[in-house]
N, C-alpha and C positions, 0 to 999 in steps of 0.2 A: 393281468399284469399290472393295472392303472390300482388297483385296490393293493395289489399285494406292497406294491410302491409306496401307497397311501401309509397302510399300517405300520411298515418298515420306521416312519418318522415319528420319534418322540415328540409329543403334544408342545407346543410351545407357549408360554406364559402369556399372553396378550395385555397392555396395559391399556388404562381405559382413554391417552389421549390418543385422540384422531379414532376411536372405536368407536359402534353405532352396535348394542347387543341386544340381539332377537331373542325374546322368549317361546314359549308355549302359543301355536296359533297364532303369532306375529309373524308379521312377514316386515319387509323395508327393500325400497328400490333406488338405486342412486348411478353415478356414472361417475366418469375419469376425472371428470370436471368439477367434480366438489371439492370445495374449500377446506370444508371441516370435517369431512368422515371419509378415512381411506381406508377401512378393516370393519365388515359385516361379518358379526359372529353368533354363534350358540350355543353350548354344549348340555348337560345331562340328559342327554337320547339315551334311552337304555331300549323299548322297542318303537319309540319313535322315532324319525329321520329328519335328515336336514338335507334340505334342497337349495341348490344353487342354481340359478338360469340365468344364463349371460348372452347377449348380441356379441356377436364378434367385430363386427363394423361399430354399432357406437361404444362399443363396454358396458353398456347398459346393462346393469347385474342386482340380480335381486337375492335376496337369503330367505330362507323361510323354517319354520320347525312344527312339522306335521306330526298330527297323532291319530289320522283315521279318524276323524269325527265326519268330516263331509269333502274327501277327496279329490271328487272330479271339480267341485263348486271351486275349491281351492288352486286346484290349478289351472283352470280359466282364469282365475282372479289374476294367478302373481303372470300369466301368458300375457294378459291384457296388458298388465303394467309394465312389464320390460316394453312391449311393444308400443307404448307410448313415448316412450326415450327413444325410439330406433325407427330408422325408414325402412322395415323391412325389406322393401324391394331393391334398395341399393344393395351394395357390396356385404359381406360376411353374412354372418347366419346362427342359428337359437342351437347354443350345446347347454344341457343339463350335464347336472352332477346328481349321483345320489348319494348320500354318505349315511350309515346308522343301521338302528337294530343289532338282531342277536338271534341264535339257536331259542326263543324260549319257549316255556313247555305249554303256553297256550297258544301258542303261533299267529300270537298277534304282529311280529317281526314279517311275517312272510305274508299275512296276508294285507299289510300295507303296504310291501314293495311290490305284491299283485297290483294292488290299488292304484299305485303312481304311475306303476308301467303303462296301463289300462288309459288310464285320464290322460297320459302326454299320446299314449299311441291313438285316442279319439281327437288331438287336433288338428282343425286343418290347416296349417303350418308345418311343416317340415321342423321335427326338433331332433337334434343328433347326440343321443346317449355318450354321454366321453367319461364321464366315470360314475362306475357304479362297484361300491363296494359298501353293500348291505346286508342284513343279515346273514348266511353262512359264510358268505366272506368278509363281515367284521365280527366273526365269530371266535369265542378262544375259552379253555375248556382248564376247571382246576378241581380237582379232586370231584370231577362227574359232576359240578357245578358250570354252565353257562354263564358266559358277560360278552359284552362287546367288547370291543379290541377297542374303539375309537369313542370318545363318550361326545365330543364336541370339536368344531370346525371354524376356519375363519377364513376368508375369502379378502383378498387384496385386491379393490376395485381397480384398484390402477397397474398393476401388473397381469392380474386374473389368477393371480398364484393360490390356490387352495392348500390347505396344510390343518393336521390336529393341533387345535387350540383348548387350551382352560384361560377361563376369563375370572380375577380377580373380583374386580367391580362390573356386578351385572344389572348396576342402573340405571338413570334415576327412577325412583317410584316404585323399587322391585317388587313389594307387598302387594302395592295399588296392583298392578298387573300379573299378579300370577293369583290374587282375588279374582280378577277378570276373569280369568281362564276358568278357575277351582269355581265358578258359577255357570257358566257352561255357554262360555264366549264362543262368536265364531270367530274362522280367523281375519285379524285386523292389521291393515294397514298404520304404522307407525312413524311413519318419516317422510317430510315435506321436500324434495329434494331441488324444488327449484327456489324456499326458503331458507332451505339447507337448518330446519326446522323438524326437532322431534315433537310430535304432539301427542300427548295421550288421557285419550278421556274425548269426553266424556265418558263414563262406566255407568249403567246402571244395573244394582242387583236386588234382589231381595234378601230378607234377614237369611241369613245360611241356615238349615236346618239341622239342629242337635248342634251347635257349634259347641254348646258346654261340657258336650257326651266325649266330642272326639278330644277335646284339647284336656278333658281327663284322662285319654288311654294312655297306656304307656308305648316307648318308644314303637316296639313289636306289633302292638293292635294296629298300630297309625302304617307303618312298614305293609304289614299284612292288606290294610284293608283301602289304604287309597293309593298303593301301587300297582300296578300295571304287568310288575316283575321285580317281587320284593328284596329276593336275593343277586339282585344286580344291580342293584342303585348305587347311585354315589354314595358317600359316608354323609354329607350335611343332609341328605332327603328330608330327615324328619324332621332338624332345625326349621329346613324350609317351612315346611309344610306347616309347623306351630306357627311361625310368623307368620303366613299366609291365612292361619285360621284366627290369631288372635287379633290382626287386620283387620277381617270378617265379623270379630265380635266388634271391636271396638267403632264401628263402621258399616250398621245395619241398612241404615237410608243412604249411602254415599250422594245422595241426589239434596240430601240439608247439609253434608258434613262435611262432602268433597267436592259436589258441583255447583254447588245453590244458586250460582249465573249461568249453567249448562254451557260451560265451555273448554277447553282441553284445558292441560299443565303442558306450558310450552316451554322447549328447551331449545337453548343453540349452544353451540361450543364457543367456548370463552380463548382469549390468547393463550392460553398451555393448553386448548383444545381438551378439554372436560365441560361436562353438560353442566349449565347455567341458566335458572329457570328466569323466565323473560316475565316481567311483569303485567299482567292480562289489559292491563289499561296504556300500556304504549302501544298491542297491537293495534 
């Protein structure tokens, strides 16, 4: 009934002030009481999922956008981290959400939502499924073609209101970090919440390999061969994906080019509450 509810609601446009957007293997945990970020979001899931885990006693609420690379590791991670904002023993208690996937025809949708089940049903914490609407139930079918119903999600820390979101501005850094990923990040925490501070980076990768090969295929080889589930993507996938490769080229040592003091790119929300990188020699 909580899915069908979910699906029922057209996606709503999210702007980026007062937003904090999670990409790939990012995760971000904050509470009711942040100043500068009231909407943690994510979207292009196609058989990936997005995770939400909230305290109900502090609101302590975290977002996350899993793709099966290391599951269980992942959700100890973001467990750990709400339960640092929260006195678990007092008053309320840890309800998950799962939102994402799809019918596809290599069943990587369903055996991630095995995976998550699995990983929150090993902890020992009490955590209370409240919605889940994954795979066959964000599932929707067009001419014998499979998609998900829901591509992406944003959570209102301060309400706890979940709802389908598309996010206009999915920055700052979006290259810098969907390079992270496309190198074969695990997942990372991204946001300071008691300096109400995004920090990202340090990264380090090495030169990507063949980056010359792929950013000469054309759109369909790229589609084909670094998607997941080529006929369910968004329409920008392969934009992304050039930028994230030609990122990659332009940015082989990120450790001379992007860190060379190995220290993050730090961001705060500025008064109209948009990200504004803080200059590394005031911290």
């Amino acid at each position: 009934e909580k899915a069908k509810l979910l699906r029922s609601q057209p996606a709503q446009i999210v702007e980026p002030k007062g937003l904090l957007y999670v990409q790939q293997r990012e995760f971000a945990v904050t509470t009711p009481k942040d100043g500068s970020v009231s909407i943690l979001g994510s979207d292009d899931a196609t058989t990936c999922h997005i995770v939400v885990l909230r305290h109900t006693g502090s609101g302590a609420t975290c977002l996350t956008h899993c793709d099966g690379s290391d599951t269980e590791a992942e959700v100890s991670l973001i467990m750990s981290s709400v339960k640092t904002f929260s006195n678990t023993t007092g008053c309320g208690r840890l309800e998950v959400h799962l939102v994402g996937g799809f019918n596809d025809d290599r069943q990587l949708s369903q055996k991630l939502t095995n995976q998550l089940l699995r990983a929150f049903d090993l902890q020992p914490d009490d955590v209370h499924l409240v919605t889940f609407c994954v795979t066959e139930l964000n599932d929707r079918e067009e001419k014998d073609i499979h998609f998900p119903i829901i591509y992406g999600i944003a959570v209102n820390v301060k309400t706890a209101e979940i709802f389908p979101a598309t996010f206009p501005e999915k920055g700052p850094d979006e290259d810098l970090r969907s390079a992270h990923v496309l190198t074969g990040a695990t997942l990372t925490n991204i946001y300071d919440a008691k300096m109400e501070q995004l920090c990202i980076g340090p990264y380090f990768w090495r030169p990507f390999p063949h980056v010359d090969f792929w950013l000469e295929q054309d759109d369909k080889q790229i589609l084909q061969n670094l998607s997941t589930s080529p006929l369910a993507e968004p329409p920008h996938f392969v934009s992304h994906i050039r930028s994230t490769l030609t990122f990659l080229k332009e940015h082989p040592f990120p450790s001379c080019s992007l860190f060379p003091d190995r220290k993050p790119r730090i961001y705060k929300k500025n008064e109209e509450g948009l990200w504004e990188q803080v200059c590394s020699d005031k911290i």
